[in-house]
CHARMM-style PDB file with segment names, atoms N, HN, CA, C and O in Angstrom:
ATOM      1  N   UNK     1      88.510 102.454  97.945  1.00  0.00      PROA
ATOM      2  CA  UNK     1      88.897 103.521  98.822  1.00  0.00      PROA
ATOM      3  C   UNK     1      88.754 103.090 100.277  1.00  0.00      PROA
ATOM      4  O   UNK     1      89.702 103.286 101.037  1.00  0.00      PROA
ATOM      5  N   UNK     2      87.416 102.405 100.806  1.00  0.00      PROA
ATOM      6  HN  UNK     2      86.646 102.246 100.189  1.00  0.00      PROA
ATOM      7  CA  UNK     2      87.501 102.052 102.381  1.00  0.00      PROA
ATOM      8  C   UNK     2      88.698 100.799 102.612  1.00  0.00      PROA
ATOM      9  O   UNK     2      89.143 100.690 103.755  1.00  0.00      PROA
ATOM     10  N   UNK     3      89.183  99.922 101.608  1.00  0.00      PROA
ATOM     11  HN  UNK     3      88.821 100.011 100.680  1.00  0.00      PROA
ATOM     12  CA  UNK     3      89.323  99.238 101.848  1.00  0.00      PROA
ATOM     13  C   UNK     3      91.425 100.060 102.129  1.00  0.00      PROA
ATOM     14  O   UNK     3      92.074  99.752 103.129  1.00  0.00      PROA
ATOM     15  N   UNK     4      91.850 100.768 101.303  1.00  0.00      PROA
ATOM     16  HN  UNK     4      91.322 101.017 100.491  1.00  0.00      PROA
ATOM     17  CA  UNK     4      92.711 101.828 101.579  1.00  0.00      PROA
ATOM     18  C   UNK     4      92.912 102.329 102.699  1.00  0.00      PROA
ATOM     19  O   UNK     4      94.040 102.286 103.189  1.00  0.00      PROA
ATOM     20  N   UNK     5      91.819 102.939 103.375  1.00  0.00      PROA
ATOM     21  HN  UNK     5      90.903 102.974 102.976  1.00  0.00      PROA
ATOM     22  CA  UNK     5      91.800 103.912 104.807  1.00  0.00      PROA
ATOM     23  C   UNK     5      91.416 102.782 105.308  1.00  0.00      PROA
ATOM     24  O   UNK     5      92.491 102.376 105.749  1.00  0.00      PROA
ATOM     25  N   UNK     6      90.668 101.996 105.553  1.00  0.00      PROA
ATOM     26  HN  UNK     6      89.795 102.325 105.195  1.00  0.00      PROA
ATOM     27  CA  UNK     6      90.776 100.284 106.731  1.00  0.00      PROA
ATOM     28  C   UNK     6      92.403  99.737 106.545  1.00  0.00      PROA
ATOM     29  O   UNK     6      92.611  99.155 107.609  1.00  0.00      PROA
ATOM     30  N   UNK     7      93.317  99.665 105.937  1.00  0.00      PROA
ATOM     31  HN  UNK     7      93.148 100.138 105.073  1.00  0.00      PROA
ATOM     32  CA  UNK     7      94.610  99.518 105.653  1.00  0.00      PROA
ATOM     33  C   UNK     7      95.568 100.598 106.778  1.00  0.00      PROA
ATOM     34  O   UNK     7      96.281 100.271 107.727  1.00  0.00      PROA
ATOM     35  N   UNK     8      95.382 101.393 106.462  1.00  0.00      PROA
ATOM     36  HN  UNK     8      94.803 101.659 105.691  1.00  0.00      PROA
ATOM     37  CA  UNK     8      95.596 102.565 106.665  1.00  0.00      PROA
ATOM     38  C   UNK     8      96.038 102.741 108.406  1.00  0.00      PROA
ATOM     39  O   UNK     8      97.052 102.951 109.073  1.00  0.00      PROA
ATOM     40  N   UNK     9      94.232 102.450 108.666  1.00  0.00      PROA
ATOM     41  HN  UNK     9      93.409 102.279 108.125  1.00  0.00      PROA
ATOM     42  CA  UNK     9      94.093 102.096 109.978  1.00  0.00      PROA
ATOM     43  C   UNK     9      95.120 101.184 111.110  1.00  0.00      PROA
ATOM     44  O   UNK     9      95.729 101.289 112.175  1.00  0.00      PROA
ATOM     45  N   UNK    10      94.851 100.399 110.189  1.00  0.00      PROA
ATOM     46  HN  UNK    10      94.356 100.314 109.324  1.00  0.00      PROA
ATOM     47  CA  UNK    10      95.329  99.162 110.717  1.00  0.00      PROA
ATOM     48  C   UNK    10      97.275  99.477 111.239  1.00  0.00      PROA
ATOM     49  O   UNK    10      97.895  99.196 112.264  1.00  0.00      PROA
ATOM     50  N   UNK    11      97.682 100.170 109.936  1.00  0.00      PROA
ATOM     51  HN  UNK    11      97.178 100.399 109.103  1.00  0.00      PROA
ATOM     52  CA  UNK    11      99.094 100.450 110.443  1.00  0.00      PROA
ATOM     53  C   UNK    11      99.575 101.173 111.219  1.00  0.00      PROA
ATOM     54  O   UNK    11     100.466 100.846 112.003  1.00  0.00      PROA
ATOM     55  N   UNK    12      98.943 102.551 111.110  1.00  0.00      PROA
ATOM     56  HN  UNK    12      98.219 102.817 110.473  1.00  0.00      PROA
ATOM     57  CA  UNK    12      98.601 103.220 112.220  1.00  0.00      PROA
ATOM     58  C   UNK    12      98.736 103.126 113.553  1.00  0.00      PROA
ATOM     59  O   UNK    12      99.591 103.554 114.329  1.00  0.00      PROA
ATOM     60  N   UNK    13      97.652 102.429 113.708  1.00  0.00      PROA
ATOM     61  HN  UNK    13      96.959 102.081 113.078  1.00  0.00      PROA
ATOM     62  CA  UNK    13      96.669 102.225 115.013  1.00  0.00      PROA
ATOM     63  C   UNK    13      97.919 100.695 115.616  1.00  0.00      PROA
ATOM     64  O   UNK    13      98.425 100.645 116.737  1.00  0.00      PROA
ATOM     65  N   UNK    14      98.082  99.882 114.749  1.00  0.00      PROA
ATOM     66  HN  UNK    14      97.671  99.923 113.838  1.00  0.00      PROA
ATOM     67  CA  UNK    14      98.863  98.089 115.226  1.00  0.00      PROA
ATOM     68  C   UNK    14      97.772  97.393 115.973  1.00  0.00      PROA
ATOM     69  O   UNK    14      97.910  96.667 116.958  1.00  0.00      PROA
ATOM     70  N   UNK    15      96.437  97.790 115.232  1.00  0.00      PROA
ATOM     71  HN  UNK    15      96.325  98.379 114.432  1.00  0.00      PROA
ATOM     72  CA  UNK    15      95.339  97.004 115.430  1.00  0.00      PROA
ATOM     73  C   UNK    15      94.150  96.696 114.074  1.00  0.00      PROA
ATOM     74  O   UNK    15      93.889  97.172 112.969  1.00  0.00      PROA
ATOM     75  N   UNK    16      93.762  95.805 114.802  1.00  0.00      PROA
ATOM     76  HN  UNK    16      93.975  95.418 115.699  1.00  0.00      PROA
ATOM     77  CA  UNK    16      92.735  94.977 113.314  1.00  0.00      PROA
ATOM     78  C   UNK    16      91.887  96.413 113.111  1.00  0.00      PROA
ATOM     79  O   UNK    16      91.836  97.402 113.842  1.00  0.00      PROA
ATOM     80  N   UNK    17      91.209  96.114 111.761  1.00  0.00      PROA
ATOM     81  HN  UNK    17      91.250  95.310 111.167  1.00  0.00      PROA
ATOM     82  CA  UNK    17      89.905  96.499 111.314  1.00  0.00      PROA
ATOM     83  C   UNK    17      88.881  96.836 112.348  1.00  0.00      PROA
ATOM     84  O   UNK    17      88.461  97.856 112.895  1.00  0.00      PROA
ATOM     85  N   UNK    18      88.624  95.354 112.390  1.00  0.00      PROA
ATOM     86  HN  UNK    18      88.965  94.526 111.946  1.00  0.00      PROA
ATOM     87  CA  UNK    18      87.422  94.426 113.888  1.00  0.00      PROA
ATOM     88  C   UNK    18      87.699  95.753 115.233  1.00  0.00      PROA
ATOM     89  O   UNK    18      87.022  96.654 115.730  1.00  0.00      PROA
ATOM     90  N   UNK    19      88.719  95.352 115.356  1.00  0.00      PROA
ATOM     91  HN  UNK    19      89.269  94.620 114.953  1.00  0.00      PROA
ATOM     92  CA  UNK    19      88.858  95.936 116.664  1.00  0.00      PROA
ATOM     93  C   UNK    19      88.592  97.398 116.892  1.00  0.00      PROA
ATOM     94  O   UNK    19      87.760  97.903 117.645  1.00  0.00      PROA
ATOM     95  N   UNK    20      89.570  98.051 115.996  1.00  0.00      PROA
ATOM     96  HN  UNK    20      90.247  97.641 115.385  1.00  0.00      PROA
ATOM     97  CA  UNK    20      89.230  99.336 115.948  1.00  0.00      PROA
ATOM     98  C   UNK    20      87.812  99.832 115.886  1.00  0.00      PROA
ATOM     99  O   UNK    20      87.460 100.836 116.504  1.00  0.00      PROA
ATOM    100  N   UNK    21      87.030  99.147 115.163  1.00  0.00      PROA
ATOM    101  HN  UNK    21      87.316  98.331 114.661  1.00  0.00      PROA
ATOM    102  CA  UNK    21      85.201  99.276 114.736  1.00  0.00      PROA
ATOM    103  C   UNK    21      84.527  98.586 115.954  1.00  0.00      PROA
ATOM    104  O   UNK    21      83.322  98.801 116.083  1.00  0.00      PROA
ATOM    105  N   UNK    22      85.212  97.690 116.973  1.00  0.00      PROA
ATOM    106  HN  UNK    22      86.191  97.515 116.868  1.00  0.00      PROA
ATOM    107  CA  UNK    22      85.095  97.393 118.119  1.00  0.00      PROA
ATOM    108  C   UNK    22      84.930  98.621 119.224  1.00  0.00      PROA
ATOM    109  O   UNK    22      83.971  99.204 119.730  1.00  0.00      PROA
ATOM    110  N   UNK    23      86.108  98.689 119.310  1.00  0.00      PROA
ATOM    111  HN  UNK    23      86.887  98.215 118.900  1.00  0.00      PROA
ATOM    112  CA  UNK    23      86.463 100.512 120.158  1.00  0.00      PROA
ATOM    113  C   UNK    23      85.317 101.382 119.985  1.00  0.00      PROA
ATOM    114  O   UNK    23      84.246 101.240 120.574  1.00  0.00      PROA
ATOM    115  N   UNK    24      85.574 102.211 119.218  1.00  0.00      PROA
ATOM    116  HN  UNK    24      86.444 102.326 118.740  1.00  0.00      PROA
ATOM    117  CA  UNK    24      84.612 103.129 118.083  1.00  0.00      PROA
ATOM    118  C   UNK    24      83.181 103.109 118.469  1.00  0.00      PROA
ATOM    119  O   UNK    24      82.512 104.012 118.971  1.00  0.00      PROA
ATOM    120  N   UNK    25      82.785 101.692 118.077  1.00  0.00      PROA
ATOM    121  HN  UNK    25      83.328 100.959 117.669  1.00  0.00      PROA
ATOM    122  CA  UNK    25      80.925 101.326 118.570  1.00  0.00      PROA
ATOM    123  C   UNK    25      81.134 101.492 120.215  1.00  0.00      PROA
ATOM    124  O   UNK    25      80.074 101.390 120.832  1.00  0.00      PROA
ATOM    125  N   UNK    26      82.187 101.705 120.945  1.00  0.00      PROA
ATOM    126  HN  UNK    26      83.049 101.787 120.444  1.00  0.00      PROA
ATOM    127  CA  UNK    26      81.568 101.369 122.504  1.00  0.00      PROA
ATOM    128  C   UNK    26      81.403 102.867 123.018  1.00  0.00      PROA
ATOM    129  O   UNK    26      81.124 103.228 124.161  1.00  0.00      PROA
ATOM    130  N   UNK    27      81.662 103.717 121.798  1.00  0.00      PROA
ATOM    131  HN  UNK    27      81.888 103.424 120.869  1.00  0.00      PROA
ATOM    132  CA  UNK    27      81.510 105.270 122.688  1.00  0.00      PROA
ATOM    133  C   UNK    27      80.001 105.050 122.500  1.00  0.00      PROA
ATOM    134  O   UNK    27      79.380 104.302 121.744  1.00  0.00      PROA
ATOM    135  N   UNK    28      79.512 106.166 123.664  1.00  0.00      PROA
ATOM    136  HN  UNK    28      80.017 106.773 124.278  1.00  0.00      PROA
ATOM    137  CA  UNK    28      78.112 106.396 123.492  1.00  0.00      PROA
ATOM    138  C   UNK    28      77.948 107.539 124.286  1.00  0.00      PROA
ATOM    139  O   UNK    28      78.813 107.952 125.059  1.00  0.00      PROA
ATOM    140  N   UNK    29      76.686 108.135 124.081  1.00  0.00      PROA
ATOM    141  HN  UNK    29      75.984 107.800 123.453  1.00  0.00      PROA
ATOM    142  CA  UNK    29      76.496 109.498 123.847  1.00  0.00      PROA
ATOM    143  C   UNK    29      74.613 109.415 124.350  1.00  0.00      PROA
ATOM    144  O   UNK    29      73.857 108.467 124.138  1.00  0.00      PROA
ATOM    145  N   UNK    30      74.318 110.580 124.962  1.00  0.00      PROA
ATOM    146  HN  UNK    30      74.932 111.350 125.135  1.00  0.00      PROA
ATOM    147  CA  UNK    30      73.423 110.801 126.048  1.00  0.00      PROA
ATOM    148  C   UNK    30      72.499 112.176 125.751  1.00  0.00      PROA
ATOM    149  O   UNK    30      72.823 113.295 126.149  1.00  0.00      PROA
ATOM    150  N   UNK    31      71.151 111.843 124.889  1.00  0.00      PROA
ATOM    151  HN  UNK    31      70.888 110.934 124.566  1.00  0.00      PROA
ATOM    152  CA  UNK    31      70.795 113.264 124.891  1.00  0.00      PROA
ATOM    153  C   UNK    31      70.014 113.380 125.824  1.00  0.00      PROA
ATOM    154  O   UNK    31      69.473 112.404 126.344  1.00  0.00      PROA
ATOM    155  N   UNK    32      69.783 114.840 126.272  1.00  0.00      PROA
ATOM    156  HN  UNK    32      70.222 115.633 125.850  1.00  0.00      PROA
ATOM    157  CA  UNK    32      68.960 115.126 127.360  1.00  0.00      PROA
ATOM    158  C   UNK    32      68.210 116.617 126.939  1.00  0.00      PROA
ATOM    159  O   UNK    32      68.765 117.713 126.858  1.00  0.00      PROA
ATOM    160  N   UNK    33      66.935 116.328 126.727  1.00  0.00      PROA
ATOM    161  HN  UNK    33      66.485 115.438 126.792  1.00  0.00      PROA
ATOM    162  CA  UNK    33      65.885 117.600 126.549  1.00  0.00      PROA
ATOM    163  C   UNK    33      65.278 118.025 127.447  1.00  0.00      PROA
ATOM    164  O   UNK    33      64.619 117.331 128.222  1.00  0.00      PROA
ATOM    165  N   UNK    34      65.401 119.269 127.496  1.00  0.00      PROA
ATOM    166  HN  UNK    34      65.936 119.833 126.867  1.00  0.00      PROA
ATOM    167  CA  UNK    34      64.935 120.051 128.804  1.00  0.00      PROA
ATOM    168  C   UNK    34      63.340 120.383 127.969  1.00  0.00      PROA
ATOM    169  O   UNK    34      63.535 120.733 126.805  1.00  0.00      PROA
ATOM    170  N   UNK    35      62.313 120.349 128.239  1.00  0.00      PROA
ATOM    171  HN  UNK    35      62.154 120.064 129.185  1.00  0.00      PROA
ATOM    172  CA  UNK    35      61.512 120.562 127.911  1.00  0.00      PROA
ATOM    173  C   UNK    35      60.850 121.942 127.958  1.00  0.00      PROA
ATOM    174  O   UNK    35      60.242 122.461 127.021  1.00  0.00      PROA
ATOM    175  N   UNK    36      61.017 122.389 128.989  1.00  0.00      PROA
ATOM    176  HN  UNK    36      61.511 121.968 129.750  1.00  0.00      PROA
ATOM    177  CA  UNK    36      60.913 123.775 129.241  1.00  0.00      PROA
ATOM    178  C   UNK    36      61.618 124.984 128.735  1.00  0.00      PROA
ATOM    179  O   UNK    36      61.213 126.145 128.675  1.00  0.00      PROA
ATOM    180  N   UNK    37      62.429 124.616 128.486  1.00  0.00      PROA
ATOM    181  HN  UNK    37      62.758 123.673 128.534  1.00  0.00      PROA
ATOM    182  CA  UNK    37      63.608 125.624 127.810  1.00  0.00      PROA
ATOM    183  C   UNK    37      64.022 125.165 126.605  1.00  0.00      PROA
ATOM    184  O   UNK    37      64.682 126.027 126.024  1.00  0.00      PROA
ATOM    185  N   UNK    38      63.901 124.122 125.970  1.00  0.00      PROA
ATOM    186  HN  UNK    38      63.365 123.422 126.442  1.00  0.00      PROA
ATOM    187  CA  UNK    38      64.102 123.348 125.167  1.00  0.00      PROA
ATOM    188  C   UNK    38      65.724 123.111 124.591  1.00  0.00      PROA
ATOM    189  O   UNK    38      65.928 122.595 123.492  1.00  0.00      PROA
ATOM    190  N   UNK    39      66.790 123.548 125.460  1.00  0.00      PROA
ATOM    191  HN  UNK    39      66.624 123.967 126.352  1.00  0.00      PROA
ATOM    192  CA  UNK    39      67.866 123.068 125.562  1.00  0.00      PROA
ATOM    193  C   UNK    39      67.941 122.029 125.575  1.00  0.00      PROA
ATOM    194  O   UNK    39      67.567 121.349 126.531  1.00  0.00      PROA
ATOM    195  N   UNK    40      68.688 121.350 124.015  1.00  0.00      PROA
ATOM    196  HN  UNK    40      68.991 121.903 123.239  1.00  0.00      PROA
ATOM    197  CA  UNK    40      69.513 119.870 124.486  1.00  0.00      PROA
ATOM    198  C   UNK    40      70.757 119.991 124.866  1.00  0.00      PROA
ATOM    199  O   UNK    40      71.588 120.838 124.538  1.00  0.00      PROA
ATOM    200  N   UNK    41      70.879 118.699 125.893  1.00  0.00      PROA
ATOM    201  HN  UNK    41      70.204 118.011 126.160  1.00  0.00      PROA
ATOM    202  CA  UNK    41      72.155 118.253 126.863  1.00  0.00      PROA
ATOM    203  C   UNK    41      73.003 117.354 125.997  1.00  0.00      PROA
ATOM    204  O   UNK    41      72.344 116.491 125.417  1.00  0.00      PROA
ATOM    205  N   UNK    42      73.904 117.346 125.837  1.00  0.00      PROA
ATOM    206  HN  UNK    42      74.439 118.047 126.308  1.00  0.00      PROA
ATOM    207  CA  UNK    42      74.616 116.250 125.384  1.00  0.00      PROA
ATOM    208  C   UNK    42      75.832 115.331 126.151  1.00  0.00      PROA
ATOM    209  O   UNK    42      77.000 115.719 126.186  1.00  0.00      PROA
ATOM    210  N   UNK    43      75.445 114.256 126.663  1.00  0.00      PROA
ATOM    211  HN  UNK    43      74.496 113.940 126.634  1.00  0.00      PROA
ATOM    212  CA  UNK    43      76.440 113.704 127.993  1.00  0.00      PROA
ATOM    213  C   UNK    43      77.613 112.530 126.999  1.00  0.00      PROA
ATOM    214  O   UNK    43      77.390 111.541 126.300  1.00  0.00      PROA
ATOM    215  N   UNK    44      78.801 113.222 127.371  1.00  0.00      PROA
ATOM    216  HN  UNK    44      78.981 114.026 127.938  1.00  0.00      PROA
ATOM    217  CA  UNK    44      79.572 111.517 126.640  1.00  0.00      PROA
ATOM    218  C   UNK    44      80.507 111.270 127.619  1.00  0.00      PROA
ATOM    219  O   UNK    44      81.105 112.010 128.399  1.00  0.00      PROA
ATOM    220  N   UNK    45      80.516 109.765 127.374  1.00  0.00      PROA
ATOM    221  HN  UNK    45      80.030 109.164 126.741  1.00  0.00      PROA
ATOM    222  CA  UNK    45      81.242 109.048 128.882  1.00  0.00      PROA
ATOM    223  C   UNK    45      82.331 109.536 128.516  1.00  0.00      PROA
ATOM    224  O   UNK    45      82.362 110.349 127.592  1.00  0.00      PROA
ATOM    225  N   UNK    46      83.580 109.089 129.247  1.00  0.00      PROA
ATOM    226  HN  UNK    46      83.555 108.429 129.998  1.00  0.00      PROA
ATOM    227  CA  UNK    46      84.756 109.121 129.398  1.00  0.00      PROA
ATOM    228  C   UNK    46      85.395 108.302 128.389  1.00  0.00      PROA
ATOM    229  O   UNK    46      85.251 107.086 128.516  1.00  0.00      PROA
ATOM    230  N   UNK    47      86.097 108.747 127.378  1.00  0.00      PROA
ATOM    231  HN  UNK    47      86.214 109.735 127.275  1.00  0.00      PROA
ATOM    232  CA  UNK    47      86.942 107.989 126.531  1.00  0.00      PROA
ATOM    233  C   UNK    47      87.863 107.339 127.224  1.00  0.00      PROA
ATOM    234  O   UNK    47      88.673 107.938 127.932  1.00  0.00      PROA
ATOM    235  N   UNK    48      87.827 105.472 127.039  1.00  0.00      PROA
ATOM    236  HN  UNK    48      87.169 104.985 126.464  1.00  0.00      PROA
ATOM    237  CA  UNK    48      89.371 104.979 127.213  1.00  0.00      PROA
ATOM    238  C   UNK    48      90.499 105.153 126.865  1.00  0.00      PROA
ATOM    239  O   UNK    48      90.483 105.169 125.634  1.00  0.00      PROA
ATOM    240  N   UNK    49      91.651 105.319 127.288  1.00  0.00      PROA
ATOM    241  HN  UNK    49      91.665 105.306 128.288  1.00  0.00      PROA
ATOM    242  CA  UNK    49      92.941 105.557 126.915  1.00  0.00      PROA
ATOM    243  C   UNK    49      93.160 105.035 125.598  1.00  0.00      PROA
ATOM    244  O   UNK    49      93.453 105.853 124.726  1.00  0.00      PROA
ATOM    245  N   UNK    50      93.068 103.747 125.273  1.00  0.00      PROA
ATOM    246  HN  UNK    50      92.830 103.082 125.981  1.00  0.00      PROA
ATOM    247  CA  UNK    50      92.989 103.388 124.116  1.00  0.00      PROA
ATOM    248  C   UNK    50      92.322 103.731 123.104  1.00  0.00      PROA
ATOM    249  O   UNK    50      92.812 103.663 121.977  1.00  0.00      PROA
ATOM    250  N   UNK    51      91.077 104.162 123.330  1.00  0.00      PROA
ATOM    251  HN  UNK    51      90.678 104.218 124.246  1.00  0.00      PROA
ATOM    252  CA  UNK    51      90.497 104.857 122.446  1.00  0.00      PROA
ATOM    253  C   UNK    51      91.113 106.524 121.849  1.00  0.00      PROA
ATOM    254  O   UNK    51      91.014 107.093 120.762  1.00  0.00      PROA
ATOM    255  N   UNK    52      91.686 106.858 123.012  1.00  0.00      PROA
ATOM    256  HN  UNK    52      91.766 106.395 123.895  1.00  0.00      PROA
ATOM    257  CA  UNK    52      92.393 107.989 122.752  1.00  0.00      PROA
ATOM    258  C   UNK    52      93.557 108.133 121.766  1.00  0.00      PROA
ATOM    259  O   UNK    52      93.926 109.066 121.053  1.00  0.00      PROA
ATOM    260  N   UNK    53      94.082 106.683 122.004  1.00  0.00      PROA
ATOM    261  HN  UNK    53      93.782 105.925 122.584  1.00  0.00      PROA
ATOM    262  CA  UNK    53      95.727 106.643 121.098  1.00  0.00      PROA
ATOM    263  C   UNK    53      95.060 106.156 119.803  1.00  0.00      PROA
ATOM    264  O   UNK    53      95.907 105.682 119.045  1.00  0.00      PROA
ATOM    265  N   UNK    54      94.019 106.128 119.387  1.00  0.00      PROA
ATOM    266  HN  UNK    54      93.331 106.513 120.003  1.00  0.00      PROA
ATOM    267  CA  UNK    54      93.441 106.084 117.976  1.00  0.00      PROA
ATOM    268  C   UNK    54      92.974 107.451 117.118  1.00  0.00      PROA
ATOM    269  OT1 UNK    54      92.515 107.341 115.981  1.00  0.00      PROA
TER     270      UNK     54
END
């Protein structure tokens, strides 16, 4: 089955496996606890364009 939807991907997208799982790992994500109120923040950078057309 992954090896199906990694296929999948690939035609899709007109990019590798690698790459796409490349992309993907570079989002990142920012928690922030308010201690006092105990609201968490959640900060995420700016998606690349490319990351977008995936």
């Amino acid at each position: 089955m992954a090896l199906t939807v990694c296929k999948y991907m690939e035609l899709k997208a007109g990019k590798s496996t690698k790459k796409i799982i490349k992309l993907l790992k570079s989002i990142t994500d920012a928690k922030i606890l308010n201690k006092i109120t105990g609201k968490e923040i959640i900060m995420r950078q700016e998606l690349p364009e490319e990351i977008k057309q995936l």
